[in-house]
C-alpha positions in Angstrom: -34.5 -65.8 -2.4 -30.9 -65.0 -2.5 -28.4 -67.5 -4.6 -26.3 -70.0 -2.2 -22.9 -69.1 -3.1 -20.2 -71.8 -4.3 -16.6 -72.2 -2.8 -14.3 -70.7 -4.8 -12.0 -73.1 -4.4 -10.9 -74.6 -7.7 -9.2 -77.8 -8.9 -6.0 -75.8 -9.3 -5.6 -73.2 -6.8 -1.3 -72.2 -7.7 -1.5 -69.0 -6.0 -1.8 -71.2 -2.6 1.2 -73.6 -3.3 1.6 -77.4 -3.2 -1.8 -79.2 -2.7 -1.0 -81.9 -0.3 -2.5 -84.3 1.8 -3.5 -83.0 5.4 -2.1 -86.3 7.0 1.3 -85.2 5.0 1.4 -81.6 5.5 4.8 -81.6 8.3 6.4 -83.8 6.1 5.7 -81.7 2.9 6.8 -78.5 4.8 10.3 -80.4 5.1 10.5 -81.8 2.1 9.7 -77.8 0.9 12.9 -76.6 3.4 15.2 -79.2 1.9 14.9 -77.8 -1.6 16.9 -74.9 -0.8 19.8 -74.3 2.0 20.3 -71.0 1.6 16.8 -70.6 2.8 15.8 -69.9 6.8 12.7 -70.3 8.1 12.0 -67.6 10.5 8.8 -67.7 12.9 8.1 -65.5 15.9 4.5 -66.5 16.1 1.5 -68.3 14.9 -0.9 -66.7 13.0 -4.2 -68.4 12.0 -6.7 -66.1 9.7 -10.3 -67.1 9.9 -13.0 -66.1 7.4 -16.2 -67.8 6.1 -15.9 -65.3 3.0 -15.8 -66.9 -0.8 -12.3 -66.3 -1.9 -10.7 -65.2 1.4 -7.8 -67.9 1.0 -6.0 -65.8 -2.3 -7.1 -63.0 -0.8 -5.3 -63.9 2.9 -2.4 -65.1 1.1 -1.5 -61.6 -0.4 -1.9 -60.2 2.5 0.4 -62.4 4.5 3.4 -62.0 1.7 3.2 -58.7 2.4 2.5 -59.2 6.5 5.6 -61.5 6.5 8.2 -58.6 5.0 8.0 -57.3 8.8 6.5 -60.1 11.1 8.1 -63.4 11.0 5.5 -66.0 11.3 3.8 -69.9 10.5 0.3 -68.4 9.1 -2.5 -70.8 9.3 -5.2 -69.7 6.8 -8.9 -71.2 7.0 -11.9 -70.5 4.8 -14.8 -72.3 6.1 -18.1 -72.3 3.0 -20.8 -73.4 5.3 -22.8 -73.1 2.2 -21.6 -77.0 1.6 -23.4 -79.4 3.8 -20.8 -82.5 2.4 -17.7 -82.5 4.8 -14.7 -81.9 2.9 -11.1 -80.9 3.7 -8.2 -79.7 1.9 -4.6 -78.3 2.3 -2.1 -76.3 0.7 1.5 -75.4 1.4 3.8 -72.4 0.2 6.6 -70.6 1.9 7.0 -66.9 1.4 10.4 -65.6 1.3 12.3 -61.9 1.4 15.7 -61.0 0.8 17.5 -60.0 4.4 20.7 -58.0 3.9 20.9 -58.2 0.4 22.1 -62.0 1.1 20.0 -64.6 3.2 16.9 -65.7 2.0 14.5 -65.4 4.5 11.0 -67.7 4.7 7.9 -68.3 6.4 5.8 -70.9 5.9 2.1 -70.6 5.4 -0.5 -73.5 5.7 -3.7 -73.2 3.4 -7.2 -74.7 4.6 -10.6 -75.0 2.9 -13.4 -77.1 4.8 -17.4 -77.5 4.0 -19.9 -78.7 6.3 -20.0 -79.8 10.0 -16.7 -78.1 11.2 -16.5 -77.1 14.6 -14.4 -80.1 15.4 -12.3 -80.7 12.5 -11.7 -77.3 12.2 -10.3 -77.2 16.0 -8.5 -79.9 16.2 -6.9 -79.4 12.1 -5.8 -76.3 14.0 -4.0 -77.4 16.5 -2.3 -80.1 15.0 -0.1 -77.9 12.8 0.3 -74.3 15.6 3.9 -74.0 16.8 3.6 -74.9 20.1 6.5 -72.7 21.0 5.0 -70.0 19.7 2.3 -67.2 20.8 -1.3 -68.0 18.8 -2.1 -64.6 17.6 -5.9 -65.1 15.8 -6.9 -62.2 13.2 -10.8 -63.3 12.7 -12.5 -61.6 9.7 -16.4 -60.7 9.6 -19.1 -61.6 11.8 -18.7 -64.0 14.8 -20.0 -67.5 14.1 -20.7 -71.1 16.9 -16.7 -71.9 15.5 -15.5 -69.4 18.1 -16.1 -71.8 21.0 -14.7 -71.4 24.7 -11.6 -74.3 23.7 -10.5 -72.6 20.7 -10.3 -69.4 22.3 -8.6 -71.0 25.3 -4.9 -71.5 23.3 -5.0 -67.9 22.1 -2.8 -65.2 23.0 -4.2 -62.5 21.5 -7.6 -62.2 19.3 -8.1 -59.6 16.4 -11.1 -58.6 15.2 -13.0 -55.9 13.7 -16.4 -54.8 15.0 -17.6 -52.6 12.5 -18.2 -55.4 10.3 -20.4 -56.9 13.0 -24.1 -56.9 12.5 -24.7 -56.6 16.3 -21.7 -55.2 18.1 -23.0 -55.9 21.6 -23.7 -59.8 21.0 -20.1 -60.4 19.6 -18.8 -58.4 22.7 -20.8 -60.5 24.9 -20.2 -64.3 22.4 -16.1 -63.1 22.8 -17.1 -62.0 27.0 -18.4 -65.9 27.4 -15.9 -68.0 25.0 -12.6 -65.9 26.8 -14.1 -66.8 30.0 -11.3 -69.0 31.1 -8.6 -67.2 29.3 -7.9 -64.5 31.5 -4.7 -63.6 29.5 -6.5 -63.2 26.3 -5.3 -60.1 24.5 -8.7 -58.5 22.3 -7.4 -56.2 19.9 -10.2 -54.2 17.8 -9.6 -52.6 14.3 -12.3 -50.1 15.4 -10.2 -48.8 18.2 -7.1 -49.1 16.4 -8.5 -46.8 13.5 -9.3 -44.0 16.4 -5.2 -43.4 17.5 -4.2 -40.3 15.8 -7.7 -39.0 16.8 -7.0 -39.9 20.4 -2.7 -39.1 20.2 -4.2 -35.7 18.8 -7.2 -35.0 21.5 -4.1 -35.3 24.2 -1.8 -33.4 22.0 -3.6 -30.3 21.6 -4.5 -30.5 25.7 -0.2 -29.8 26.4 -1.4 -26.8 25.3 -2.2 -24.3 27.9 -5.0 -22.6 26.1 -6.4 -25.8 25.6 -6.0 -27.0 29.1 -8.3 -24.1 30.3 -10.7 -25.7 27.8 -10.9 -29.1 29.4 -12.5 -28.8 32.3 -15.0 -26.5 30.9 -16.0 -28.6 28.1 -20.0 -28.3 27.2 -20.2 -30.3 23.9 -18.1 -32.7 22.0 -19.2 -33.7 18.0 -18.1 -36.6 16.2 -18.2 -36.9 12.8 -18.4 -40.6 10.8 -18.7 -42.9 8.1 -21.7 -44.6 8.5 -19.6 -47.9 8.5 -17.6 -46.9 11.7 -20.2 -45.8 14.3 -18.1 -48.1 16.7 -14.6 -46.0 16.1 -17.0 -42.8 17.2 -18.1 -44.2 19.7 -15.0 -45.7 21.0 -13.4 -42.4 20.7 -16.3 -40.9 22.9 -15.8 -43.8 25.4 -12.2 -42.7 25.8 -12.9 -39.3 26.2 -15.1 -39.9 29.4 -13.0 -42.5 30.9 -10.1 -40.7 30.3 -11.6 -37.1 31.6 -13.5 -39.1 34.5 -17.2 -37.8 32.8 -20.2 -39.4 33.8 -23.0 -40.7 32.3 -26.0 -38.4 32.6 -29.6 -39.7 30.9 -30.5 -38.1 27.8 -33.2 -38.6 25.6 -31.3 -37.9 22.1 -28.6 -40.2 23.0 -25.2 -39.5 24.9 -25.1 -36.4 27.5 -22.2 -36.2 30.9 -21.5 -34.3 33.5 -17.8 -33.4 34.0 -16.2 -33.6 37.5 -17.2 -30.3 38.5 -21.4 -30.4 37.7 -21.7 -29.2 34.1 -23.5 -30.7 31.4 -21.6 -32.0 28.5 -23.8 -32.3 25.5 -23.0 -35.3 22.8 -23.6 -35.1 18.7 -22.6 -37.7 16.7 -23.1 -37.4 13.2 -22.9 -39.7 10.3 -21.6 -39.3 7.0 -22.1 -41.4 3.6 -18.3 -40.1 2.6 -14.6 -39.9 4.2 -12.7 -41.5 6.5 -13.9 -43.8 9.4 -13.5 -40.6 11.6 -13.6 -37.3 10.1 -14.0 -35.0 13.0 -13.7 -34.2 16.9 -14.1 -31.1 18.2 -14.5 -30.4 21.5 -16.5 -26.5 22.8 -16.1 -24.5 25.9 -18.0 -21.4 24.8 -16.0 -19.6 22.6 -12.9 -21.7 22.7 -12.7 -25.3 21.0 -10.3 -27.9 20.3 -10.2 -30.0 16.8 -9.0 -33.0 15.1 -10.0 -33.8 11.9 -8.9 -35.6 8.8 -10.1 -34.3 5.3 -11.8 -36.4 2.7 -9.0 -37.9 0.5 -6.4 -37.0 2.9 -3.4 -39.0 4.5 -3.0 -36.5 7.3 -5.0 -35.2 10.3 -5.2 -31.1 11.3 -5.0 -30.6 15.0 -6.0 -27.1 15.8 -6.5 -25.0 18.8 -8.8 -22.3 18.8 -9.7 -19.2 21.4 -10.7 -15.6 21.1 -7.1 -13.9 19.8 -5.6 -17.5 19.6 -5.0 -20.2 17.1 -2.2 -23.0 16.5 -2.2 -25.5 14.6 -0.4 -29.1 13.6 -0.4 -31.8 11.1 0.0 -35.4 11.9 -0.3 -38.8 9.6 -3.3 -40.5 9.5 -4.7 -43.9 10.7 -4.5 -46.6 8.1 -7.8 -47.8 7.1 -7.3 -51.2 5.4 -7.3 -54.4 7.7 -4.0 -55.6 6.5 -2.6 -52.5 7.3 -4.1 -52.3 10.6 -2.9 -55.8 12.2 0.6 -54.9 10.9 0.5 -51.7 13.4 -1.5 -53.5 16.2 1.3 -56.4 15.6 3.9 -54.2 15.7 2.9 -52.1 18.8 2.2 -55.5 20.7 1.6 -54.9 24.4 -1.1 -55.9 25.9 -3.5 -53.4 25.0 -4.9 -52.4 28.6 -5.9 -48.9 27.6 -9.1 -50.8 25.0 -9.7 -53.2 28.1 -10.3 -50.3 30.4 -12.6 -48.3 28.0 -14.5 -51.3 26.9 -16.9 -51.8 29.8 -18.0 -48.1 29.0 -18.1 -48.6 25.4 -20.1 -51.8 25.4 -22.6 -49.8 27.9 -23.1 -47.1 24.9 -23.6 -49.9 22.5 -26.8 -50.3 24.1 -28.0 -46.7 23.8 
């Protein structure tokens, strides 16, 4: 039997801010603005992160100081210990600030929840109470899916964050997010696990503007993939892409994944899994004797791109994917949009998640 573990939580929690009461949080923010003029409070959207993890709360809150340097925002943090059957509910309030121009003093503010026990509702409706309403609701929810991502919360979102390869069943939290967006057909899904696959895609269609490697395209016979055994979901999100992209087809094969490219030919599939490296390490795709590859060396902040025929080779450098979470929203933030590439690949990719 595995120990129950405790909120961590404490009596005095300073890295948070201000303890105050929920009923008295808008009031508290303002009583926080009129402390100092020179501040400004600065806000391009809401951003709520969700986790059920002990500790996440200091944890979230680093992340946002630093999330807030570049991205203006009201955060909304919640850590939910479902752990706790007694209902309980507490707040904290903190703003953090950043020197603009060497002058101004610019702010976000950030609003701190814990809650134990039966929380669907309170933790809805706490929610709402304190978003912007002016503002886009941009959700970044960390670990597994849980019954508190319910068709109404997930009807105020703009756009949802998540991360896959944390998921214990990827295809079930495809199919929970499929159901609860239902009636948000503007929902924005944004997946770390494809975001951590861009330089390997940017340098797959790279290395194809070159006219060797454009010979080697339609001719392809096998494509390998090699990663951490943490990130099956980035390889095979990179091998969704690749077939949608290339217009492959899905050809039945008993040792896994096997197409057939537009004119006839059989395109063999290895994936292979690594207890080391990166998320992705390699991609190279064969046509006989020539191949292209991407792949990023262990300990390594770059990728190689090389090209590769009888009497030729080139080759390029390029910077790597970011691999922590933090890291990752900042760039999915940044390059907005509304991520149509990932919603055209994902009926194909959630079709090889059950393979």
């Amino acid at each position: 039997m595995t120990d129950t573990p405790t909120s961590s939580v404490t009596d005095s929690c300073p890295e948070l801010g201000i303890e105050v009461p929920v009923a008295q949080i808008d009031k508290e923010l303002r009583k926080l603005w009129e402390q100092d003029d020179a501040r400004t409070n600065a806000s391009l959207m809401n951003l709520v992160v969700y986790s059920e993890k002990s500790g996440a709360l200091v944890d979230n809150s680093a992340i946002i100081r630093d999330l807030t340097r570049e991205h203006a925002c009201r955060a909304i943090l919640v850590e939910i210990d479902r752990y706790v059957s007694d209902p309980s509910l507490r707040a904290w309030i903190t703003a953090h600030c950043h020197l603009a121009h060497g002058r101004k003093t610019v702010c976000c503010e950030q609003i701190a929840f814990h809650l134990t026990g039966k929380v669907t509702g309170r933790f809805r409706n706490t929610v709402f109470a304190h978003l912007n309403s002016d503002l886009p609701l941009v959700f970044w929810w960390q670990g597994e899916l849980s019954d508190i991502l319910t068709e109404r919360l997930v009807s105020v979102m703009d756009r949802l964050i998540v991360d896959s390869s944390t998921w214990e069943d990827p295809a079930a939290g495809f199919r929970r997010i499929e159901v609860t967006s239902a009636l948000n057909h503007d929902l924005i899904l944004q997946d770390h696990a494809w975001t951590r696959t861009w330089q390997f895609r940017l340098g797959v269609a790279s290395v194809f503007d070159d006219p060797a490697a454009q010979k080697v395209l339609p001719q392809v016979d096998r494509v390998e993939i090699r990663y951490h055994r943490e990130h099956r979901n980035s390889a095979l999100l990179l091998l969704a892409w690749l077939a949608v992209q290339a217009g492959w087809k899905d050809q039945p094969s008993i040792q896994g994944f096997a197409f057939r490219n537009p004119e006839g030919g059989t395109i063999t599939v290895s994936l292979d899994r690594c207890d080391e490296g990166p998320p992705l390490s390699e991609i190279v795709l064969r046509a006989g004797d020539r191949r292209a590859r991407i792949s990023q060396p262990p300990g390594a902040d770059f990728v190689e791109r090389h090209v590769e025929a009888p009497g030729y080779h080139v080759s390029s450098m390029a910077p790597a994917d970011p691999e922590a979470p933090e890291a990752l929203v900042a760039l999915q933030l940044a390059r907005g949009g509304k991520n149509s590439l990932f919603m055209k690949i994902l009926p194909r990719f959630r079709k090889m998640l059950e393979v």
